[in-house]
N, C-alpha and C positions, 0 to 999 in steps of 0.2 A: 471584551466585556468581562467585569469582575462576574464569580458568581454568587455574589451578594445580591449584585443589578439584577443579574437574570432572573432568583426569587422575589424580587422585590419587584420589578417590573412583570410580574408572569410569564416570563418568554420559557422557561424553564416550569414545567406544569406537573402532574402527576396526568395518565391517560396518553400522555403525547409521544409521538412515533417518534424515535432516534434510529440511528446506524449503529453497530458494534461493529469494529475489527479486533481480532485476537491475534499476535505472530507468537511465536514459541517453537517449543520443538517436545517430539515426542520423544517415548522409554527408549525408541531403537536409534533415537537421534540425528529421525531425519526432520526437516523442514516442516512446520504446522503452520497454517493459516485459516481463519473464519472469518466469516462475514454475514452480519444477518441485520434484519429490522428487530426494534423489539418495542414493547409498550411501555413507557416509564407507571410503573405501580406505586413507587411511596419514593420522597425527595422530600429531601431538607437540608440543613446547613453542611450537616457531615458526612452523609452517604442517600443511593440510589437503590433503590431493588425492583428488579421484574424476572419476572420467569419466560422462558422462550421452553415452547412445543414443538416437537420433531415429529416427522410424518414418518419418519424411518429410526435410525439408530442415530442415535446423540452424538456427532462428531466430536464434543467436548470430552468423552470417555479418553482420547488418543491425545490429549495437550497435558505434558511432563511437564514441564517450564514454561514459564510465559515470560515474553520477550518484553512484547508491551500491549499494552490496551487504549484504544482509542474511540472515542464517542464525537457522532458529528450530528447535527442536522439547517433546516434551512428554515429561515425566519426570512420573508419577504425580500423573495430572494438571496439572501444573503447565507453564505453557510458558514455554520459556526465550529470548531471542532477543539477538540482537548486529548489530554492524554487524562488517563485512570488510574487509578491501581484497583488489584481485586481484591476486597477483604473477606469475602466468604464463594463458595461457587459446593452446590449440593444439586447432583446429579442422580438420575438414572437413565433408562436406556431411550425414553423419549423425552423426561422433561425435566428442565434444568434451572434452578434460582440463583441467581447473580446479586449479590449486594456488591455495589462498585464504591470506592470513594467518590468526592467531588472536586473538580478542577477549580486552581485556584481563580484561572480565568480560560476565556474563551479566544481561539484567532478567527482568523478570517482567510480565505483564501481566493485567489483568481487565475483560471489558466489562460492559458498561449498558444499558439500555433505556431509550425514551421513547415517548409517543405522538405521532400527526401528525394533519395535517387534510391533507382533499385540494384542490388549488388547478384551480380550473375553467379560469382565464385562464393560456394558453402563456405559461411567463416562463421567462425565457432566464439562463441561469448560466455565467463562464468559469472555468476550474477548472485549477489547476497542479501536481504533485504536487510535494510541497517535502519531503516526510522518511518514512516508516514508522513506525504506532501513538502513540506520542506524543511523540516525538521529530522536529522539524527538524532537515535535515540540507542540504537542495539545494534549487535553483530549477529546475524543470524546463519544460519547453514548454506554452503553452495547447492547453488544448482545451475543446469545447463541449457543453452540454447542457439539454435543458428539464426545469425542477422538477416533481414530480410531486405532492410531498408535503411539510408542514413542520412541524415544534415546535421548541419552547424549546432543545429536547435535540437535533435532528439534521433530517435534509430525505433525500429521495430525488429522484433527479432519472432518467432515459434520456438513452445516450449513445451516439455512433455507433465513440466508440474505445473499445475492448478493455484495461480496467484489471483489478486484483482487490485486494482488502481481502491487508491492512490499512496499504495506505498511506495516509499523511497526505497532504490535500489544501487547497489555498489557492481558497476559495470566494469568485470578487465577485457579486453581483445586487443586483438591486431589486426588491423585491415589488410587488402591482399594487394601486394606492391607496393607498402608503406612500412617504415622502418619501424618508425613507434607502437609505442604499449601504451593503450591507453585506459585508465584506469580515474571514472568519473563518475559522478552520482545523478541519476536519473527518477524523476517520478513517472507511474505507471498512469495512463491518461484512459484509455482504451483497450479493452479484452475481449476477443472474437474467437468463440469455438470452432476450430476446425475437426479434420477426419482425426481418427486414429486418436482420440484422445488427448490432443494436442490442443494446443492454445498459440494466439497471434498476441503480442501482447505491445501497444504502442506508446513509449517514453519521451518523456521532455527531458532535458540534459536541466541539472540545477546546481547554483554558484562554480559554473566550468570556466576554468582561467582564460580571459581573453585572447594568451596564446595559443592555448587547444581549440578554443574554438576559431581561430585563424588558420588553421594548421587541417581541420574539419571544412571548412569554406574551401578553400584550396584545393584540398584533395573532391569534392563533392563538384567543382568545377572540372574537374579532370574530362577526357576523353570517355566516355562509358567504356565497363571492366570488360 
């Protein structure tokens, strides 16, 4: 949907609830990610603004860089989502006013399901967030995590940094008793807090070569590890 349509149909309103995601990276250059609801305050042709209130300290104080900005929400059932850019962002330590551009249009998006096996032997995965839902957009910082679980269709892994769905993510590993390096882009579907700070976090594999994913059927038929 253009967003000419969406002013011009009201789907796009002032008052009305959106999502923000922000990836970036901070001064010490590690990994930054937000995620929050906000109220749309003022829209129109060429930009957005609203302010979001923190009940504690502004995690926005710690975003160097920004990687990319993403805006979604859900119109009768349907959810809409874009990429931004930020033209202004004036902060302090609880409340923070965003003027965003406006996307030239809006997609759509629909998820999948698969099944997994669960892997006995600790295998280790480094993980990059490079864009949101199915779209590449940025290279952003490593981080780390051990697989939990895997199919054709997607893997779960735990991890000790704090992401959330549904960014896109650049997966390399090796499975254990398998030659290949696999190295495949995945969106994040599911996030479950566990102990110690940790996070479960479950992926769907996206545009993965029919080879790989024959080569992932195969091995996921296997004998259990």
């Amino acid at each position: 949907m253009k967003w000419d349509q969406a002013l011009a149909l009201e789907i796009v309103v002032p008052k009305m609830s959106l999502s923000l995601i922000i990836v970036g990276k901070t001064k010490e250059g590690l990994p930054f990610f937000f995620e929050d609801n906000f109220i749309l305050q003022k829209v129109n042709a060429e930009q957005m603004v609203t302010t979001i209130e923190f009940q504690t300290r502004n995690p926005l104080e710690d975003l160097h860089d920004i990687g990319f900005i993403e805006i979604s929400f859900r119109e009768r059932g349907i959810l809409y989502y874009a990429f931004v850019e930020m033209l202004q962002l004036s902060a302090t330590q609880t409340v923070c006013s965003l003027t965003l551009s406006v996307p030239h249009e809006f997609r759509t998006f629909e998820n999948r399901r698969a099944n997994r096996i669960q892997l006995d032997v600790p295998t280790s995965l480094t993980c990059r967030v490079i864009g949101v839902r199915k779209t590449a957009s940025y290279q952003g910082e490593a981080f780390f995590g051990l697989i939990h679980d895997i199919s054709a269709g997607g893997l779960s892994f735990v991890t000790n940094t704090r992401i959330f769905y549904p960014l896109l993510l650049e997966l390399s590993f090796v499975l254990p008793n398998d030659p290949h390096t696999y190295i495949l882009h995945g969106e994040i579907v599911r996030v479950t807090n566990c102990a110690d700070d940790s996070y479960r976090l479950a992926v769907e594999f996206r545009n993965i070569p029919e080879s790989t994913a024959q080569l992932l059927y195969e091995y996921c038929s296997q004998s259990p590890l």
